[in-house]
C-alpha positions in Angstrom: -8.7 13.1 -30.0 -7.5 13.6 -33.6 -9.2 15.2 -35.5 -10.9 12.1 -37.6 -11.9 10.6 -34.3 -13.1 13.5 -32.3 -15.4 13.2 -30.0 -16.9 16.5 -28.5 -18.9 14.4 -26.0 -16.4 12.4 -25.0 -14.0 15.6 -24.8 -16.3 17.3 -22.5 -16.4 13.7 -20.7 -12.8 13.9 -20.2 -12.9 17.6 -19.1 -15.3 17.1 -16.4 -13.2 14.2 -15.2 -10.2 16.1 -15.1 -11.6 18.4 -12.5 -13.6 15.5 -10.3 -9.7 13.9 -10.2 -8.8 17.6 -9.1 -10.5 18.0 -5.9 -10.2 14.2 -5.6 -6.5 14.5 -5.5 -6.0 17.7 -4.1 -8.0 16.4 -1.3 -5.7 13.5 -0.8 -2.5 16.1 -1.1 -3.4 19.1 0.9 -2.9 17.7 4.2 1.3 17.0 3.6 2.1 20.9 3.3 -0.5 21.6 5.4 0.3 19.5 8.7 1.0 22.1 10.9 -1.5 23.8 10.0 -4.3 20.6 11.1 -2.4 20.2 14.1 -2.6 23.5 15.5 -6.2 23.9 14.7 -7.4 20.5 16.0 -5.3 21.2 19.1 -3.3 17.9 18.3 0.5 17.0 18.1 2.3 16.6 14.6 2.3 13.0 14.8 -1.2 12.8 15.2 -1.6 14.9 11.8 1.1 12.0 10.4 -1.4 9.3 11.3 -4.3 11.2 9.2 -2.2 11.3 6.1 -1.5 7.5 7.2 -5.4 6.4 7.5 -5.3 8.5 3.9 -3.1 6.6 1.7 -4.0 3.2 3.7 -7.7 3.4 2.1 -6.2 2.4 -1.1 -5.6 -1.3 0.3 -9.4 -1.3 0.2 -9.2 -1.8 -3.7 -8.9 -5.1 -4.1 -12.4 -4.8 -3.2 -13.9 -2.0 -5.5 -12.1 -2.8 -8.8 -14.4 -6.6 -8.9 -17.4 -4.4 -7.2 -17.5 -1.7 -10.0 -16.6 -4.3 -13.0 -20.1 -5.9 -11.6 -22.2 -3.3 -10.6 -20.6 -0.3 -13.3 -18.6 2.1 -13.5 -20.6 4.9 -13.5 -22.2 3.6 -10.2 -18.4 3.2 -8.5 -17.3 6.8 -9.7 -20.5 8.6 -8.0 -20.3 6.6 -5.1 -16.5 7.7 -4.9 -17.5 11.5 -5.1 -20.5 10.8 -2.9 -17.8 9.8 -0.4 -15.9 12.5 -0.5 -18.1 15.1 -0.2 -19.8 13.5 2.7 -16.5 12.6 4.6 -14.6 16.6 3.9 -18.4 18.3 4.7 -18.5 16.1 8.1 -15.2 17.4 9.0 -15.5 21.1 8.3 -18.8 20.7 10.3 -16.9 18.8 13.5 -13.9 20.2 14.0 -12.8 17.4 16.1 -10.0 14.5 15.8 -12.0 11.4 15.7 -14.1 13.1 13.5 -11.4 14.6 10.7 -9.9 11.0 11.3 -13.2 9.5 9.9 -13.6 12.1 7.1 -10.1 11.9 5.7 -10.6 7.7 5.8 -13.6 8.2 3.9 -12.0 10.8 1.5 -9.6 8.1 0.8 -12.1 5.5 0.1 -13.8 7.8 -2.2 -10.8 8.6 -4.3 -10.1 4.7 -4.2 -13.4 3.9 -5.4 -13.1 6.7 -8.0 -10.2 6.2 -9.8 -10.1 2.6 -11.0 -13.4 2.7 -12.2 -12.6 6.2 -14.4 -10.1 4.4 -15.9 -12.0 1.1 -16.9 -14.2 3.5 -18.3 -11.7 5.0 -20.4 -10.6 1.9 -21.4 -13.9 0.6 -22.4 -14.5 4.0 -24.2 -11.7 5.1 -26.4 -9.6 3.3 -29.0 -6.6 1.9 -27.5 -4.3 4.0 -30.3 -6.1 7.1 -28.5 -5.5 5.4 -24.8 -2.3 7.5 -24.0 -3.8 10.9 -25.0 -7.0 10.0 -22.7 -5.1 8.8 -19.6 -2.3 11.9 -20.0 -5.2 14.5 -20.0 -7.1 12.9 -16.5 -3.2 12.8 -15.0 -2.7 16.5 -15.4 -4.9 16.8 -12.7 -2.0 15.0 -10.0 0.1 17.6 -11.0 -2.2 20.6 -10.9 -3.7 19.7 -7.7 0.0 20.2 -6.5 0.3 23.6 -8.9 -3.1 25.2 -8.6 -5.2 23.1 -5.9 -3.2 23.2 -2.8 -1.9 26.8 -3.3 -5.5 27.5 -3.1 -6.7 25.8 -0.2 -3.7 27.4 1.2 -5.1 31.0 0.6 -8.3 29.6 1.7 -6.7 28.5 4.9 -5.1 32.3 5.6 -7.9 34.0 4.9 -11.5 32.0 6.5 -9.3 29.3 8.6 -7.6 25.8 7.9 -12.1 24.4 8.7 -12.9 26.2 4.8 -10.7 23.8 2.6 -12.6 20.7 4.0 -15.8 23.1 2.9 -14.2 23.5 -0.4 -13.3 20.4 -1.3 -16.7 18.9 -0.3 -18.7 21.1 -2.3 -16.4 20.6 -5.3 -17.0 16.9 -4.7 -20.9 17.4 -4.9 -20.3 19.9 -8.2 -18.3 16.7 -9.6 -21.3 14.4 -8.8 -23.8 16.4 -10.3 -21.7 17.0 -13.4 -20.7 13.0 -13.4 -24.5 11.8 -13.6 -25.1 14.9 -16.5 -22.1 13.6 -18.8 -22.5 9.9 -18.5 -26.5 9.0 -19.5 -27.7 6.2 -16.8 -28.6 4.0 -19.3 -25.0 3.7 -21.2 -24.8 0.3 -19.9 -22.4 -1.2 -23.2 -19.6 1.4 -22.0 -20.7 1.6 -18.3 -19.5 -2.4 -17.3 -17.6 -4.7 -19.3 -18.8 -8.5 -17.8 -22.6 -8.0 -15.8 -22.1 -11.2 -14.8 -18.4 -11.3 -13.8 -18.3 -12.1 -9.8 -15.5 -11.4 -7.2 -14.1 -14.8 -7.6 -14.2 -14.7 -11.3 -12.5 -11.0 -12.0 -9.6 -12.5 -9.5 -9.5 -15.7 -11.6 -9.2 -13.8 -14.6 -6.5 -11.3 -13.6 -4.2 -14.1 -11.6 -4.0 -16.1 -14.9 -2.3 -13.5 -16.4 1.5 -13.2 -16.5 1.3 -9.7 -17.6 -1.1 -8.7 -15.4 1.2 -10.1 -12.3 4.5 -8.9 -13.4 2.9 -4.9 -13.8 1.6 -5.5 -10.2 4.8 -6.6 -9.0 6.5 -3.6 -11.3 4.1 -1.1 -9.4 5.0 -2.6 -5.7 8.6 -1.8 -6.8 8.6 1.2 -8.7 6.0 3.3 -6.1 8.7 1.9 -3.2 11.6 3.2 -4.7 10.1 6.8 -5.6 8.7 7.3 -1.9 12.3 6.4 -0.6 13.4 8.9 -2.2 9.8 11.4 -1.8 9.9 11.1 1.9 13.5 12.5 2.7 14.0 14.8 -0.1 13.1 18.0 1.9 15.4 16.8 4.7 18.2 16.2 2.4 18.1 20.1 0.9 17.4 21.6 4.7 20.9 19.7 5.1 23.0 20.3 2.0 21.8 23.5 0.9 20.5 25.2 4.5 16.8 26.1 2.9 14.1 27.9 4.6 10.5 26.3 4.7 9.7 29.2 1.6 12.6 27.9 -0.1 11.6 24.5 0.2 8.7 24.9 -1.1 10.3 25.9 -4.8 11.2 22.0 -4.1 7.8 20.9 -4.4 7.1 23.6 -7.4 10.1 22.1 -9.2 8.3 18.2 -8.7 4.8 19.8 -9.6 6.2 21.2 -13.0 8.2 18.2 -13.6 4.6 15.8 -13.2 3.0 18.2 -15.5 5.6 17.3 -18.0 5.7 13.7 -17.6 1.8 13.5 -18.3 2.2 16.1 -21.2 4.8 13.8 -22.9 2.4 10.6 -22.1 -0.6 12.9 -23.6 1.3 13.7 -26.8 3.9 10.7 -27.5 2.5 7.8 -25.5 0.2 6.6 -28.2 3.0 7.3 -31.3 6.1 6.0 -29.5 3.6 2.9 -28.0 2.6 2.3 -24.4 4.7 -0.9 -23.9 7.9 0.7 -25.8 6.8 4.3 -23.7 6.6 2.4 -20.1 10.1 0.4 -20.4 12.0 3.3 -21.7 10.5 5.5 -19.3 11.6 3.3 -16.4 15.1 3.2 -18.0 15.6 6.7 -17.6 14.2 6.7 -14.1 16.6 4.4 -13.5 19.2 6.5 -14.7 18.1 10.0 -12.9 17.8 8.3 -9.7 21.6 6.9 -10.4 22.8 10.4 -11.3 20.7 12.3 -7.9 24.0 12.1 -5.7 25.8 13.2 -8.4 24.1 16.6 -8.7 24.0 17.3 -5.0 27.0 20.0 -5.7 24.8 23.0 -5.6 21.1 23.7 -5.3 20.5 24.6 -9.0 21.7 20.7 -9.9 19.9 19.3 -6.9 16.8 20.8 -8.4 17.5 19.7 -11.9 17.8 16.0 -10.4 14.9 16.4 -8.6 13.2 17.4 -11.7 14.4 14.9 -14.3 13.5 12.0 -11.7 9.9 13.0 -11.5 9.5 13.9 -15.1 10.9 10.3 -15.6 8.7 8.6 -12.9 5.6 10.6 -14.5 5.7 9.5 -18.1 6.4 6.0 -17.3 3.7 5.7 -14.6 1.3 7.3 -16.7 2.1 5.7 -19.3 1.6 2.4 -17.4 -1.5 3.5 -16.2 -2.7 3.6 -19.8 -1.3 -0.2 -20.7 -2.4 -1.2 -17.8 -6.3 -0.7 -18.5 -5.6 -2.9 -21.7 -3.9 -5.9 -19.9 -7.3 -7.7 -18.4 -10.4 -6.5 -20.8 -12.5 -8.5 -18.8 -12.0 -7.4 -15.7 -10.6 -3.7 -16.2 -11.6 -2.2 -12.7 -10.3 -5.3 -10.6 -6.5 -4.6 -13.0 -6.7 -1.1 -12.3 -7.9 -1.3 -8.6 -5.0 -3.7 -7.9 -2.1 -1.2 -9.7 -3.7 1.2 -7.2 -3.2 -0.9 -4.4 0.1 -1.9 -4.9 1.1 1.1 -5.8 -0.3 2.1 -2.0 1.7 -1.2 -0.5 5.1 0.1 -2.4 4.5 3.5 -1.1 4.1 2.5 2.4 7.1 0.2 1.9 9.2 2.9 0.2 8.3 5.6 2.9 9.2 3.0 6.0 12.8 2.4 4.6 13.5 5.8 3.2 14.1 7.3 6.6 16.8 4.7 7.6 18.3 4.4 4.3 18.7 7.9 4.7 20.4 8.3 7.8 22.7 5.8 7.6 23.9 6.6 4.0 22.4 10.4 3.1 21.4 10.3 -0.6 24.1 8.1 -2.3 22.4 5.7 -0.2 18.9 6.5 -1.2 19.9 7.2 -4.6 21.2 3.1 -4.6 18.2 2.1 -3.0 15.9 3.6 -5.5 18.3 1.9 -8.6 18.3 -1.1 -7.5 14.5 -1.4 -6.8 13.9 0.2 -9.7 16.4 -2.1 -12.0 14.7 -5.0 -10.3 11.4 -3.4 -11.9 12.5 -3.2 -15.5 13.7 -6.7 -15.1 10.1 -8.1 -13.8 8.3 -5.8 -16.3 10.4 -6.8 -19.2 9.9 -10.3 -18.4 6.1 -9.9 -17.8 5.5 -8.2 -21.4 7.7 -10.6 -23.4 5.7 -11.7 -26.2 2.3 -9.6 -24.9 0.0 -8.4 -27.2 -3.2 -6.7 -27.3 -6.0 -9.1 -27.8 
């Protein structure tokens, strides 16, 4: 906050959040690097460990549900339930070590985060000054690109030293720390801040958000923009095996490379969101996605451009999701959760989408083809979004 508006309890709010959305997202990361790892110690093929990570991501779908449920009963209610979740699901797991029952927990994990996340960010919404919205939302994001940086390099060393069973120990307790510190920060009876409409139903919060042209055009933006990033996200690795002949180690300076770049993206919506605006801050940043994912093939000469590509799409992608993130908790006052819950979804539908064509775009045209793909979902994006926020304003 500036230093006219601070807010030392609502700094320490933030802080605390920060590292709930840590183990929250770490938890929903860990298992991609760490597939091999889950399969040999369940005793299970690959694909099986695939399907996990599957039953993961498809929890989100569930949000059309939890965004109206927490914009009825609270949000503080929605985020402790979401921790609750997790920690019950990961502690299950590391307890019985077997399919079925990781299958269950990592479903449940998901659910959490799901139930989690939208209602955070109606909160924030409710809470601080829209000027200040940017700074807010950048500071929670760091933690998508730290639990890439610092969380899943540490359930790694976890892993090698007390076995792959101790991360789903780890990230279980840290959910039941997070719960405990969620119900100290945020006073039970903060109802003004806590839920925006008591009254507001199911029905009602879906009436409210379907009216809205803006509110449909974002979702439709998200559904596009979260396609074209996983078409590229899921066959990146597999293009620098190919060009460039890396090792596993030296792929993983791939992911360090993305990680870094995320960190920046959030940093720039943290400190220029608010100046630059969110509306003006989301557009331009999905011009200059556009852009990077048009100049990818270009760079595929060498490894050190390839990286560099890699790098300035995510950086792009960052900043303008973040920063959508932020206009987004601003586009349906009364029914913030429900807005936010559906961005999440769709986001979750595009992802699927993106990651079920990326393999056969791929293959049949290496990454000029993906590259195209990715433009020309993401042009289409800019195009809805543009036409969406013509003439908005914040009521």
């Amino acid at each position: 906050m500036s230093p006219k508006n601070k807010d030392p309890g609502l700094a320490w709010l933030i802080a605390v959040m920060t590292l709930c959305r840590l183990v929250l997202n770490t938890a929903r990361r860990f298992a991609y690097p760490f597939a091999p790892v889950l399969s040999r110690g369940l005793g299970v093929p690959l694909t099986a460990v695939t399907s996990l990570i599957a039953v993961n991501q498809a929890a989100g779908l569930l949000g059309f549900v939890f965004g109206p449920l927490a914009d009825r009963r609270g949000y503080r209610l929605m985020m402790m339930a979401g921790l609750g979740l997790l920690a019950a699901g990961l502690l299950t797991g590391g307890c019985l070590p077997f399919y079925p029952v990781i299958l269950g927990a990592l479903f449940v994990a998901g659910l959490g985060k799901n139930m989690f996340d939208p209602a955070l960010q109606a909160y924030i919404g409710r809470r601080v000054p829209y000027a200040r919205r940017g700074l807010a939302i950048g500071m929670l994001e760091i933690s998508w690109a730290a639990s890439t940086l610092v969380g899943i390099p540490l359930i790694g060393l976890l892993m090698d030293r007390l076995g792959w069973r101790a991360s789903f120990f780890a990230l279980g307790g840290g959910g039941l720390i997070g719960l405990l510190a969620l119900r100290l920060v945020i006073p039970r009876n903060n109802r003004p801040a806590d839920r925006e409409d008591q009254s507001a139903g199911f029905g009602e919060a879906w009436r409210l958000l379907v009216r809205e042209k803006t509110a449909l055009a974002t979702l439709g933006y998200t559904f596009l923009v979260a396609a074209a990033n996983d078409n590229l996200f899921v066959v990146y690795g597999a293009w620098l095996e190919k060009s460039f002949h890396l090792s596993v180690i030296a792929l993983g300076l791939g992911t360090s490379v993305i990680g870094i770049a995320e960190l920046l993206g959030e940093s720039l919506t943290a400190g220029l969101a608010d100046r630059f605006g969110l509306k003006r801050s989301v557009l331009t940043g999905l011009a200059l996605t556009v852009v990077a994912y048009g100049l990818l093939p270009l760079m595929g000469r060498n490894l050190g451009l390839a990286l560099t590509g890699l790098f300035l799409v995510f950086m792009a992608f960052e900043f303008m999701i973040v920063s959508s993130l932020s206009l987004s908790t601003e586009l349906v006052p009364g029914a913030r959760a429900t807005m936010m819950s559906f961005f999440l979804a769709f986001a979750s539908l595009g992802r699927i989408f993106g990651a079920l064509i990326g393999g056969p775009i791929w293959l049949a045209g290496g990454i000029a083809a993906t590259g195209l793909v990715s433009v020309l979902l993401s042009g289409l994006a800019l195009a809805v979004l543009a036409w969406g926020l013509r003439g908005w304003r914040r009521s």
